[in-house]
DSSP file (Angstrom, degrees, kcal/mol; ACC not computed):
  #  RESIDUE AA STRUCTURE BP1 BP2  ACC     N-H-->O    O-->H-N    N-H-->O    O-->H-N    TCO  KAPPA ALPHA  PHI   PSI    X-CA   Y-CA   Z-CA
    1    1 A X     >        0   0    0      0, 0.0     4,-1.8     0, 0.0     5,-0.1   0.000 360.0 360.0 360.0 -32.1  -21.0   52.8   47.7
    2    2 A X  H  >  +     0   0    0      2,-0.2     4,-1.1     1,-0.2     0, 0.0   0.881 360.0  56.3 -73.0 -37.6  -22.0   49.3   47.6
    3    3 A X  H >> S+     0   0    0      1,-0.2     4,-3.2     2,-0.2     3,-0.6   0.942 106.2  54.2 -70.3 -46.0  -24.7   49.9   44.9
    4    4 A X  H 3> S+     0   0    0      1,-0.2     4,-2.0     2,-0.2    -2,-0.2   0.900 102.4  55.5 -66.7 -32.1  -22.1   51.3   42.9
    5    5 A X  H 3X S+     0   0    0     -4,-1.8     4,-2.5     1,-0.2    -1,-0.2   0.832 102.2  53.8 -31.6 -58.1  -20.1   48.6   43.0
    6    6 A X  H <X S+     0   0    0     -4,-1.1     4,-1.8    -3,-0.6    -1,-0.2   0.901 109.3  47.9 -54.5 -54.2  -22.5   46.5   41.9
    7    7 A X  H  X S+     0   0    0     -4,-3.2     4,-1.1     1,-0.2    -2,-0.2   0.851 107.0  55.5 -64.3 -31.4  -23.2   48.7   38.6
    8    8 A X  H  < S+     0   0    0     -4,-2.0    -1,-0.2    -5,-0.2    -2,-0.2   0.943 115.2  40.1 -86.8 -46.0  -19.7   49.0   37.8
    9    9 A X  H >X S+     0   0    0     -4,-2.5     3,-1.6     1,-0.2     4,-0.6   0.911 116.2  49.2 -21.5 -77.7  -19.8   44.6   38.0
   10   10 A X  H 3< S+     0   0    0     -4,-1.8     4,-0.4     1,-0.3    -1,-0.2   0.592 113.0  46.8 -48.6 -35.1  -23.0   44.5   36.2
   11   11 A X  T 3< S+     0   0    0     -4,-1.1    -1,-0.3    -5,-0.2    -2,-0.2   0.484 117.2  50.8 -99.2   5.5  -21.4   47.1   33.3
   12   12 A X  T X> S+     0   0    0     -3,-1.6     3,-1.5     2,-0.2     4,-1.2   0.967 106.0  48.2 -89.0 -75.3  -18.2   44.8   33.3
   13   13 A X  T 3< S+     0   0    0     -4,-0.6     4,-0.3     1,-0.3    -2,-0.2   0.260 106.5  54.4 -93.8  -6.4  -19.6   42.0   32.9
   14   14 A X  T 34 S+     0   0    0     -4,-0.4     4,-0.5     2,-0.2    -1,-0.3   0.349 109.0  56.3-110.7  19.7  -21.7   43.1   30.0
   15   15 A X  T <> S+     0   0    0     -3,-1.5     4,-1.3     3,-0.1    -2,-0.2   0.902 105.4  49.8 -49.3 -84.7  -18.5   44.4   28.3
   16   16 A X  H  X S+     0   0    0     -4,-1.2     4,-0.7     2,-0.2    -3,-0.2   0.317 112.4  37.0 -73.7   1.9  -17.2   41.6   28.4
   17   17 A X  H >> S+     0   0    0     -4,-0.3     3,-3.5     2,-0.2     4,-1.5   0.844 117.6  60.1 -92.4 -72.5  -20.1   38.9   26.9
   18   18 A X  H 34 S+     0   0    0     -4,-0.5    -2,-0.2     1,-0.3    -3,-0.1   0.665 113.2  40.1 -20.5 -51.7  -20.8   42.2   24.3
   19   19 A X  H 3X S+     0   0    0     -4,-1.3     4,-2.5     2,-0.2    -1,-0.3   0.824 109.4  52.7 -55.5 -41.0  -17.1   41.5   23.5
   20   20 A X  H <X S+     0   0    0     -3,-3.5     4,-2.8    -4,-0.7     5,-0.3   0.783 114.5  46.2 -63.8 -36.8  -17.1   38.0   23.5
   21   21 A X  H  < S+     0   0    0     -4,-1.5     4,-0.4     2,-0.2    -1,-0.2   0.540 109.2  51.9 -77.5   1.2  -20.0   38.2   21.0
   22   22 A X  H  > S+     0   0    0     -5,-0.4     4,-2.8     2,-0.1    -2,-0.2   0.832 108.3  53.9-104.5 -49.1  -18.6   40.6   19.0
   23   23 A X  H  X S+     0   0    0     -4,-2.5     4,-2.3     2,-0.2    -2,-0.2   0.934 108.2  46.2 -54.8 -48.6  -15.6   38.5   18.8
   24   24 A X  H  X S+     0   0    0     -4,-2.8     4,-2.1     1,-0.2     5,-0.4   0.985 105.7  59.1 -59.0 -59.9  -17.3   35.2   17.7
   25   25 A X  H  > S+     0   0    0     -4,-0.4     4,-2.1    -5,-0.3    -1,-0.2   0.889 106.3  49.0 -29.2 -65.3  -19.3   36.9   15.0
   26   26 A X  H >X S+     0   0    0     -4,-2.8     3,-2.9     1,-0.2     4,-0.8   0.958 113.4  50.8 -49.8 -67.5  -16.0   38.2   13.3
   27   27 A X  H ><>S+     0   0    0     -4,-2.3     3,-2.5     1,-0.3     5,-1.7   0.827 109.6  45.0 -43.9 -57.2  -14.8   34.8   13.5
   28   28 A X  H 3<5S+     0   0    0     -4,-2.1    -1,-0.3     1,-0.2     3,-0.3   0.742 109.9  61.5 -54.3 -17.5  -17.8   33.0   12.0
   29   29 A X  H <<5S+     0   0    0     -3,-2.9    -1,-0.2    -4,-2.1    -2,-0.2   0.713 103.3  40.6-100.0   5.7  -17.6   35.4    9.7
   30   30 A X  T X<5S-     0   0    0     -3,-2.5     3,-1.5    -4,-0.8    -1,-0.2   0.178 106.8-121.5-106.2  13.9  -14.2   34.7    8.4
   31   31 A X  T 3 5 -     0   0    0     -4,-0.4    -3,-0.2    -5,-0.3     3,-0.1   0.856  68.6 -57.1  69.2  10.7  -15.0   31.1    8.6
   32   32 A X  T 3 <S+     0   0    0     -5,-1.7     2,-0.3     1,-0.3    -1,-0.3   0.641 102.6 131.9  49.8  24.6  -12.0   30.8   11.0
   33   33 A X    <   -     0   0    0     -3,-1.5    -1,-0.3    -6,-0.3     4,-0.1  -0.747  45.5-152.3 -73.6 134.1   -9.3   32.1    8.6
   34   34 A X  S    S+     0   0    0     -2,-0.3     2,-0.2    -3,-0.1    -1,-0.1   0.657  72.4  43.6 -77.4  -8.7   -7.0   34.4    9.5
   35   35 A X  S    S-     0   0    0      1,-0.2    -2,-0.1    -5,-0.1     0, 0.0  -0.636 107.8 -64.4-134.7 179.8   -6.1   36.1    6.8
   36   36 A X        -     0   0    0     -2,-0.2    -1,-0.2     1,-0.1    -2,-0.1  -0.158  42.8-137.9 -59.1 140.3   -8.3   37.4    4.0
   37   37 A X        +     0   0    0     -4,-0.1     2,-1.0     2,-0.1    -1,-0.1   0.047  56.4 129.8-117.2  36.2  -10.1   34.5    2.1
   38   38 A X        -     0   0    0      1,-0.0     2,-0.2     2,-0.0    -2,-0.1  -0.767  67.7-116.0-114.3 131.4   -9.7   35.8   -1.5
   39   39 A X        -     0   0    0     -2,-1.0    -2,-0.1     1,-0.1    -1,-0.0  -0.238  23.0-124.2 -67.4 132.4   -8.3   33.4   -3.5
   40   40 A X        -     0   0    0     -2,-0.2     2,-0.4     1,-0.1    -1,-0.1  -0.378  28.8-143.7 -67.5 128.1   -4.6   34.5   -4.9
   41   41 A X        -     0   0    0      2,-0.0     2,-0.5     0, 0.0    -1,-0.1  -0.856  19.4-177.9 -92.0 138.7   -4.8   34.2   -9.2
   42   42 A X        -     0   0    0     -2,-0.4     2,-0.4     0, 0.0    39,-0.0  -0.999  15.4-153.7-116.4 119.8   -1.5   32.9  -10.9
   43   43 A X        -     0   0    0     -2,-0.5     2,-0.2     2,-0.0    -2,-0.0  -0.862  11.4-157.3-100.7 172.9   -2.1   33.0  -14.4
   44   44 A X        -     0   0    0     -2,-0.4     2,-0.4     2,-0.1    35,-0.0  -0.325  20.7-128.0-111.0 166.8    0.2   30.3  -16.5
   45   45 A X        +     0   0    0     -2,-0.2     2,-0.3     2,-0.0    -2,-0.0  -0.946  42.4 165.0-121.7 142.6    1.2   30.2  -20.1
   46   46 A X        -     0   0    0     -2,-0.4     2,-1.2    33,-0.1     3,-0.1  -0.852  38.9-127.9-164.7 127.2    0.0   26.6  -21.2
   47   47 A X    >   -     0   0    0     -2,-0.3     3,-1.9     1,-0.2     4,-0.1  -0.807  26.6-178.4-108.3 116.2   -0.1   26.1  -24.5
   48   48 A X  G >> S+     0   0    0     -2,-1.2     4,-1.2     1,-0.2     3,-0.6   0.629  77.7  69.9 -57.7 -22.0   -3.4   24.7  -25.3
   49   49 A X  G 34 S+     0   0    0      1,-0.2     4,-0.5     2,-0.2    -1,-0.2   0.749  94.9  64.7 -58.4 -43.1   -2.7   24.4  -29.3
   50   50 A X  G <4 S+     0   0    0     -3,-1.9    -1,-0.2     1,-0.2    -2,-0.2   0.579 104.3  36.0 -78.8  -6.0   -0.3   21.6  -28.1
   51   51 A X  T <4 S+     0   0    0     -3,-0.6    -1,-0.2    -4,-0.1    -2,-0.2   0.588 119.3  51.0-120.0  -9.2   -2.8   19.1  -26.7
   52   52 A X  S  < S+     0   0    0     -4,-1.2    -2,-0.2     2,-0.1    -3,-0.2   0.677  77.3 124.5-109.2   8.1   -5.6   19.9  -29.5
   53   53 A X  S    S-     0   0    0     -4,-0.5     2,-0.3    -5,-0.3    -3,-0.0  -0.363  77.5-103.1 -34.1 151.6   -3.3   19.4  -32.4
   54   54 A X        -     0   0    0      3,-0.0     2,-0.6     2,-0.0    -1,-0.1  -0.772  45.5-170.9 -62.5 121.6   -4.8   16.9  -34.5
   55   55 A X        -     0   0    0     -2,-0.3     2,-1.0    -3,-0.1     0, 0.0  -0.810  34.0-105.4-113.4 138.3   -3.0   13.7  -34.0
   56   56 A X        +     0   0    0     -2,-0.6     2,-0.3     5,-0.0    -2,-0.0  -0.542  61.6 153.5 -82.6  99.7   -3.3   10.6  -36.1
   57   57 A X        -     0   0    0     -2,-1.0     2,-0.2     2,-0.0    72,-0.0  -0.736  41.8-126.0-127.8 177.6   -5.4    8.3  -33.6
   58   58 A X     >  -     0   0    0     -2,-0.3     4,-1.8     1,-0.1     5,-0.2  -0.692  43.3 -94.0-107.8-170.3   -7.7    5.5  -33.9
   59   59 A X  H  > S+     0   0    0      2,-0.2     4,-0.8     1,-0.2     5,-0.1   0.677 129.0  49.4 -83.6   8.1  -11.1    5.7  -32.3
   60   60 A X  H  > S+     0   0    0      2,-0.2     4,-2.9     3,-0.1     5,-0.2   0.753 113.3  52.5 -80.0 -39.4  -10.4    4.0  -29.0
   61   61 A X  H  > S+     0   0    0      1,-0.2     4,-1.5     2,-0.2    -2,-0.2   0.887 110.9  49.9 -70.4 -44.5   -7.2    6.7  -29.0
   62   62 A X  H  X S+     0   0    0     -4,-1.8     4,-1.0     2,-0.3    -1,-0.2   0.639 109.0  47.0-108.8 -32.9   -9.8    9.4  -29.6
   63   63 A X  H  X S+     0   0    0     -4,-0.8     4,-3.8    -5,-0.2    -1,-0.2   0.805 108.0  54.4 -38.5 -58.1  -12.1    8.5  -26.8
   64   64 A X  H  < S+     0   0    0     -4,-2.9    -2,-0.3     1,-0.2    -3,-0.2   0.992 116.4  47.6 -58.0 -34.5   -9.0    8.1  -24.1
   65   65 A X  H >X S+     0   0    0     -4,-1.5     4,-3.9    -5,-0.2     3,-1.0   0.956 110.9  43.8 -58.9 -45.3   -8.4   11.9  -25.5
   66   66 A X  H 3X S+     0   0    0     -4,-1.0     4,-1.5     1,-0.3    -1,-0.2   0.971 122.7  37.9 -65.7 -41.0  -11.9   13.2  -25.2
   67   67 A X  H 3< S+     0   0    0     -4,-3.8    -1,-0.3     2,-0.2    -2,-0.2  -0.068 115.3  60.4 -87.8  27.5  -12.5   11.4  -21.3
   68   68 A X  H <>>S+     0   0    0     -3,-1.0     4,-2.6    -5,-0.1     5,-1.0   0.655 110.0  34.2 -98.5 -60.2   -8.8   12.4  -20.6
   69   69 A X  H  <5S+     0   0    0     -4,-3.9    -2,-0.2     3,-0.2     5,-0.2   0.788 123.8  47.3 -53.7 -34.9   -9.2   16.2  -21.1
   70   70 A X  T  <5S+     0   0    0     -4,-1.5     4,-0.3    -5,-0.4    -3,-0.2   0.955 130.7  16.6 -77.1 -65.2  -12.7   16.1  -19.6
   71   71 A X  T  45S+     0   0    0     -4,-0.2    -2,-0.1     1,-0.1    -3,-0.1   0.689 138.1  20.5 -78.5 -25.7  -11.9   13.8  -16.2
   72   72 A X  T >X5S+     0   0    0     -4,-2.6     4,-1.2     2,-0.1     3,-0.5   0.545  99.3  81.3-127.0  -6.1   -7.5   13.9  -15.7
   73   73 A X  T 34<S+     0   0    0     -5,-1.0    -4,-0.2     2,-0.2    -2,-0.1   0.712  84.4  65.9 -80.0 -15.0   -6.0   17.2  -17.8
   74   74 A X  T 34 S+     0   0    0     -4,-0.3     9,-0.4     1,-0.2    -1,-0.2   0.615 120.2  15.8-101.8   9.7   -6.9   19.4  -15.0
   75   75 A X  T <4 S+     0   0    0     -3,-0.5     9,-2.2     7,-0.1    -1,-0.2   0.546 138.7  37.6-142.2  19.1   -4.5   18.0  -12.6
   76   76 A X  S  < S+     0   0    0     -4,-1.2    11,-0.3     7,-0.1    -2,-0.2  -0.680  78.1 117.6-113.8  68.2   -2.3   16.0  -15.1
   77   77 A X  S    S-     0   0    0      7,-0.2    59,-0.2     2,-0.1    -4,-0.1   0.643  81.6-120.4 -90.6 -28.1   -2.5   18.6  -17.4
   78   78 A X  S    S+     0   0    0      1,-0.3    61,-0.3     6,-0.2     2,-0.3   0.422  75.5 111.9  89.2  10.5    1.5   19.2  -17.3
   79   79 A X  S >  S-     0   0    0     59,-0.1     3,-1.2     1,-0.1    -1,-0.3  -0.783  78.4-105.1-110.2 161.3    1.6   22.9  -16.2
   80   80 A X  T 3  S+     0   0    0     -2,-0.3    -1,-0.1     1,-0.3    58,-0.0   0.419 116.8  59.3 -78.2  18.4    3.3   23.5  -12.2
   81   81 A X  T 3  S+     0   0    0    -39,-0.0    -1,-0.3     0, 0.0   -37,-0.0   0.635  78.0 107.6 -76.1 -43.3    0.3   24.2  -10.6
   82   82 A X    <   -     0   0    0     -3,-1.2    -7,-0.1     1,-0.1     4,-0.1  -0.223  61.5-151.3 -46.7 123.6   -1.1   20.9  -11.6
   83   83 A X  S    S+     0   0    0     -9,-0.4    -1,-0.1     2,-0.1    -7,-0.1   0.880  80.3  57.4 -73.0 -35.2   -1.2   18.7   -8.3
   84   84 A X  S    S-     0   0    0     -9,-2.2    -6,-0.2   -12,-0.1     2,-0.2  -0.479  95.2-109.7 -85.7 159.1   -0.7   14.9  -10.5
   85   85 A X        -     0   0    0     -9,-0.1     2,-0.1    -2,-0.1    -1,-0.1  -0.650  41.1 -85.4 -81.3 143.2    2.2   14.6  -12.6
   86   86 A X        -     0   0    0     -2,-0.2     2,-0.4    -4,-0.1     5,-0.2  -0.385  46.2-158.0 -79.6 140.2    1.9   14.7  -16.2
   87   87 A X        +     0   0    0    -11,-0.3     2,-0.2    -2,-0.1     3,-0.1  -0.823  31.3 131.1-124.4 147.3    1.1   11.0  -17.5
   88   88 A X  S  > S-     0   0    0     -2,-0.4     4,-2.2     1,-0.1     5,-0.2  -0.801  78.1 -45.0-155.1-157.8    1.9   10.1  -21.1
   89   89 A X  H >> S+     0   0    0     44,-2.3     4,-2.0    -2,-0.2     3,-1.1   0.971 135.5  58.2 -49.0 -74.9    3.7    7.2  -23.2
   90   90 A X  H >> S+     0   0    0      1,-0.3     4,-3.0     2,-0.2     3,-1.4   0.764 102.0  52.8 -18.0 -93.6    6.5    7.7  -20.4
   91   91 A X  H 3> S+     0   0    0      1,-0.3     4,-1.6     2,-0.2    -1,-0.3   0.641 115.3  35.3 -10.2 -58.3    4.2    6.9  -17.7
   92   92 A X  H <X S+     0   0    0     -4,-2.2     4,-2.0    -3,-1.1    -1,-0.3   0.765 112.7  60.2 -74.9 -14.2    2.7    3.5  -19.0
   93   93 A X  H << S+     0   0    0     -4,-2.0    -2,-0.2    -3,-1.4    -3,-0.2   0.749 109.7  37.3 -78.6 -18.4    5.6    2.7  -20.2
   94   94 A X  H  < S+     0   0    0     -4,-3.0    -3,-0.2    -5,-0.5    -2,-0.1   0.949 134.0  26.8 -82.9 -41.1    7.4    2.8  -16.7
   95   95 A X  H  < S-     0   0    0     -4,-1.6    -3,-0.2    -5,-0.2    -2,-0.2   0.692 100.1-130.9 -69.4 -24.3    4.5    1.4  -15.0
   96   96 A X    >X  -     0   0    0     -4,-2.0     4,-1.2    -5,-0.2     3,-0.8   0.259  33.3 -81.6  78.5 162.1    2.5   -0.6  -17.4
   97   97 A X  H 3> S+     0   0    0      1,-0.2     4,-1.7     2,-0.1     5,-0.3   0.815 116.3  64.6 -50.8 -46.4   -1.4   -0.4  -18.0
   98   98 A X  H 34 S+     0   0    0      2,-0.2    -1,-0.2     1,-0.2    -2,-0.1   0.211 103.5  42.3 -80.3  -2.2   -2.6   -2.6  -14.9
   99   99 A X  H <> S+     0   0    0     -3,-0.8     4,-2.9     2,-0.1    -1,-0.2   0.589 119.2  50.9-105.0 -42.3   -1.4   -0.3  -11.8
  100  100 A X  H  X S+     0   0    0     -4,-1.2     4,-4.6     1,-0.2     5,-0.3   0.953 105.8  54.7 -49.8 -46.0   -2.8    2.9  -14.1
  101  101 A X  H  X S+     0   0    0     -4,-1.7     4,-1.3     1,-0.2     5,-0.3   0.950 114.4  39.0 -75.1 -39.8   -6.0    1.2  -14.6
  102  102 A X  H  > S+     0   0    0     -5,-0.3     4,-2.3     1,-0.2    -1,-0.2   0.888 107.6  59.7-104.6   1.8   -6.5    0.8  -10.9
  103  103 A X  H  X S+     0   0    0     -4,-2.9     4,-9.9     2,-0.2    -2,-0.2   0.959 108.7  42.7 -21.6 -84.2   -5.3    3.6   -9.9
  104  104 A X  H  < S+     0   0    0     -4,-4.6    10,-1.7     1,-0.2    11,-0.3   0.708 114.7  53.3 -61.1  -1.8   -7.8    5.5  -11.8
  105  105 A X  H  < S+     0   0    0     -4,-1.3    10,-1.2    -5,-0.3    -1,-0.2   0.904 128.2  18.4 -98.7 -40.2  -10.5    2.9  -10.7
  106  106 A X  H  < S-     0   0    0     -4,-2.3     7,-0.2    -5,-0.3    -3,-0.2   0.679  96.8-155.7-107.7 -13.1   -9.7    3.4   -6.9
  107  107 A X     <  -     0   0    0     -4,-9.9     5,-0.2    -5,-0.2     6,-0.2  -0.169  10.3-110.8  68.4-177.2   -7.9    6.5   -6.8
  108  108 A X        -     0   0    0      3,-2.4     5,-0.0     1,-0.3    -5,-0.0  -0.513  37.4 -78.8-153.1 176.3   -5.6    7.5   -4.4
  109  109 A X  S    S+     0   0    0     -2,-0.2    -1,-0.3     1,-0.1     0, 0.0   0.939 138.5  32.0 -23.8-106.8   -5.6   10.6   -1.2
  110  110 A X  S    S+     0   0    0     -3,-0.1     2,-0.4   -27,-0.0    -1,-0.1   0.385 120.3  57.4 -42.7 -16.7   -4.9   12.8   -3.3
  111  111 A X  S    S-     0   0    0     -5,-0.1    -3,-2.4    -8,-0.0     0, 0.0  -0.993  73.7-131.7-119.5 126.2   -7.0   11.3   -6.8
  112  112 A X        -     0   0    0     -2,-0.4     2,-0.2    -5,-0.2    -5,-0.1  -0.356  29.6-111.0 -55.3 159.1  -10.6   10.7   -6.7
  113  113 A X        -     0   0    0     -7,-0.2    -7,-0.2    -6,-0.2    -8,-0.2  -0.540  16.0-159.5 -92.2 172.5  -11.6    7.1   -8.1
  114  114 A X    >>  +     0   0    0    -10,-1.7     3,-6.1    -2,-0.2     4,-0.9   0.619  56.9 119.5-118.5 -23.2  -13.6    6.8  -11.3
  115  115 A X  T 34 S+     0   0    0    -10,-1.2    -9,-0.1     1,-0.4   -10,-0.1   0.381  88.6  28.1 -67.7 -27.3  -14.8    3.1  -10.3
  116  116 A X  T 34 S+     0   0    0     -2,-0.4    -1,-0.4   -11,-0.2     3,-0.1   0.515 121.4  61.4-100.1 -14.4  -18.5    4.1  -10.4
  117  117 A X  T <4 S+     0   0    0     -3,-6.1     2,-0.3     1,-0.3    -2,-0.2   0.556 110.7  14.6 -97.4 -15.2  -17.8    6.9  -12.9
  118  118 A X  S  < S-     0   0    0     -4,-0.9    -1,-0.3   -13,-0.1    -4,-0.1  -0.939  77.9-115.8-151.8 145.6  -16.5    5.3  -15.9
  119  119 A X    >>  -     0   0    0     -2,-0.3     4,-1.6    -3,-0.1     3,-1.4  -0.019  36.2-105.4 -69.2 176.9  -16.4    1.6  -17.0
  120  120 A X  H >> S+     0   0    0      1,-0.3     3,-3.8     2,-0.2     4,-2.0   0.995 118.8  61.8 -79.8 -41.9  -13.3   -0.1  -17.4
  121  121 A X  H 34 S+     0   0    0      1,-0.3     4,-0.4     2,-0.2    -1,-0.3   0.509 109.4  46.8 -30.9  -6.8  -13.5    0.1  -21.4
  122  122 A X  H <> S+     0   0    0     -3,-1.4     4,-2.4    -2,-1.1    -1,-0.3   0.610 105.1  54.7-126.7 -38.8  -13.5    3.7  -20.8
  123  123 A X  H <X S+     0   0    0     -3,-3.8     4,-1.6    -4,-1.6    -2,-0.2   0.839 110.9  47.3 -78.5 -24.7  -10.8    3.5  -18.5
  124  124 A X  H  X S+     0   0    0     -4,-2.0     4,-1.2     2,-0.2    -2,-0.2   0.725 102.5  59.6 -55.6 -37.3   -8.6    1.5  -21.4
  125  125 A X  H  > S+     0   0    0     -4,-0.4     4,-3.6    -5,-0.2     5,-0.3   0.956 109.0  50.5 -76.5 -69.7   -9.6    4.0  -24.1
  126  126 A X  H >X S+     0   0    0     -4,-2.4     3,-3.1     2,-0.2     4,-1.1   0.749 110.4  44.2 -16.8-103.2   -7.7    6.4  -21.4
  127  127 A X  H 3X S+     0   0    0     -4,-1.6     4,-2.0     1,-0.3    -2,-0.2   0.759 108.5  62.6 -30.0 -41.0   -4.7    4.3  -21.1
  128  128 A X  H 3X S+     0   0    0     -4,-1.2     4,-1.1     1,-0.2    -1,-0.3   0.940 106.9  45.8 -71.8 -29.3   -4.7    3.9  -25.1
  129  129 A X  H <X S+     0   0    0     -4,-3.6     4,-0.5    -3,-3.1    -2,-0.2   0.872 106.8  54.6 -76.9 -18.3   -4.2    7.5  -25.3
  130  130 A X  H >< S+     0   0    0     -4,-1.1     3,-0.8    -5,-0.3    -1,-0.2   0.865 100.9  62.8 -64.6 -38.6   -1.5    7.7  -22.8
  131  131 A X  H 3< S+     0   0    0     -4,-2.0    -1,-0.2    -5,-0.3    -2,-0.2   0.848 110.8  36.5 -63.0 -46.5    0.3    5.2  -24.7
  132  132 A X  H 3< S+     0   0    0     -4,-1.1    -1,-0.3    -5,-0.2     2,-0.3   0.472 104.4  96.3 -89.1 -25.2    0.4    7.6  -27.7
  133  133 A X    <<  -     0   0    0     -3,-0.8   -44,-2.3    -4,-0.5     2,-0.5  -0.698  46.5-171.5  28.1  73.2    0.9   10.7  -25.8
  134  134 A X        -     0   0    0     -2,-0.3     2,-0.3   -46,-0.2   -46,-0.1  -0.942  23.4-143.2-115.0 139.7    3.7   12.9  -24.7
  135  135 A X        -     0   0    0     -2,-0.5   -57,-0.1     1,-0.1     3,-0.1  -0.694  29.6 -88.6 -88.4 135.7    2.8   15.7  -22.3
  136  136 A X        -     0   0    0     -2,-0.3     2,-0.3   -59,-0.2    -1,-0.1   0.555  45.6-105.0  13.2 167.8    4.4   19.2  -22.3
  137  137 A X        -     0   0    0      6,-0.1     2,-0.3   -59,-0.1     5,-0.1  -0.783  42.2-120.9 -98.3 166.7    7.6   19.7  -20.3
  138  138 A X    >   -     0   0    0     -2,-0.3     3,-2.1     4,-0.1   -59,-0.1  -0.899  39.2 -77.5-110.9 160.8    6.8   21.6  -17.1
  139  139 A X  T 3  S+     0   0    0    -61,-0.3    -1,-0.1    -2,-0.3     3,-0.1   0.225 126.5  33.9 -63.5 146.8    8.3   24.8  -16.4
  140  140 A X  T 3  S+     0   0    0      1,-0.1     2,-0.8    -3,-0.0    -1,-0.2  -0.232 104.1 104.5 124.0 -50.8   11.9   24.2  -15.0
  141  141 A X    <   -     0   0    0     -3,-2.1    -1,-0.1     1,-0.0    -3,-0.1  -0.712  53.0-168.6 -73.5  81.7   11.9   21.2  -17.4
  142  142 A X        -     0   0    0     -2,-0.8     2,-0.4    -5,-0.1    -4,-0.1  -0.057  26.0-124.1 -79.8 156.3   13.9   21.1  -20.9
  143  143 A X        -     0   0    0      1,-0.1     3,-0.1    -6,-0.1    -1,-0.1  -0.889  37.1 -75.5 -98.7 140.3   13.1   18.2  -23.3
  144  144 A X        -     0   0    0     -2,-0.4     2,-0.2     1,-0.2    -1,-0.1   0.139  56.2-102.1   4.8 111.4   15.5   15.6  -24.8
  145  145 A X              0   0    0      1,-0.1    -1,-0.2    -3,-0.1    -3,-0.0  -0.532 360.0 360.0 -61.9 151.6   17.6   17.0  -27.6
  146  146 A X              0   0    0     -2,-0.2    -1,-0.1    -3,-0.1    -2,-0.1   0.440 360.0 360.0 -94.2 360.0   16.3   15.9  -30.9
């Protein structure tokens, strides 16, 4: 009786680590998410037409465009998904150029800094393109009557 006692422990107690291992494994293998880790797609309607119109710019204006789409349109792009708010003429004109420019040079939480990534000329060429600039409304958001 005593022996069995013993087996019945012995077969408990390798339940329960079997379990315990079994359990960690699932867990590492969701990475400790609970829920399913495929990412949800929203697609948008953004019309792209509107920010590669041709525009009458100079070449400083045509720089801030090109390093603007490459480094700041995909979260100030203007659509509601975008985490930055969309920056145009409005935008320097409420702040001025000197809080933008170091902004973008030191970034923020939420904004990487460019300070190592782009020179400040580069970051000016930017700011000349804002200046000239009006971004999209985003959805929810009517524009000015004309």
């Amino acid at each position: 009786m005593f022996t069995n006692q013993l087996l019945w422990r012995r077969v408990a107690m390798l339940v329960a680590v079997w379990l315990f291992v079994v359990v960690s494994w699932v867990h590492a293998q969701r990475n400790g998410e609970a829920s399913s880790t495929v990412p949800k797609v929203e697609q948008t309607d953004y019309d792209m037409s509107a920010f590669i119109a041709p525009l009458m710019l100079s070449e400083t204006e045509m720089r801030g465009r090109r390093l603007f789409a490459q480094r700041c349109a995909n979260c100030h792009g203007g659509t509601a998904q975008r985490p930055g708010p969309p920056l145009g003429q409005q935008t320097v004109g409420r702040l001025g150029a000197d809080p933008i420019r170091e902004k973008v040079r030191k970034g923020s939480p939420m904004m990487p800094g460019f300070e190592y990534t782009l020179d400040v000329s580069r970051i000016d060429d930017i700011i000349a393109f804002l200046r000239v600039y009006t971004p999209p409304p985003t959805r929810g958001q009517t524009t000015a009557p004309e």
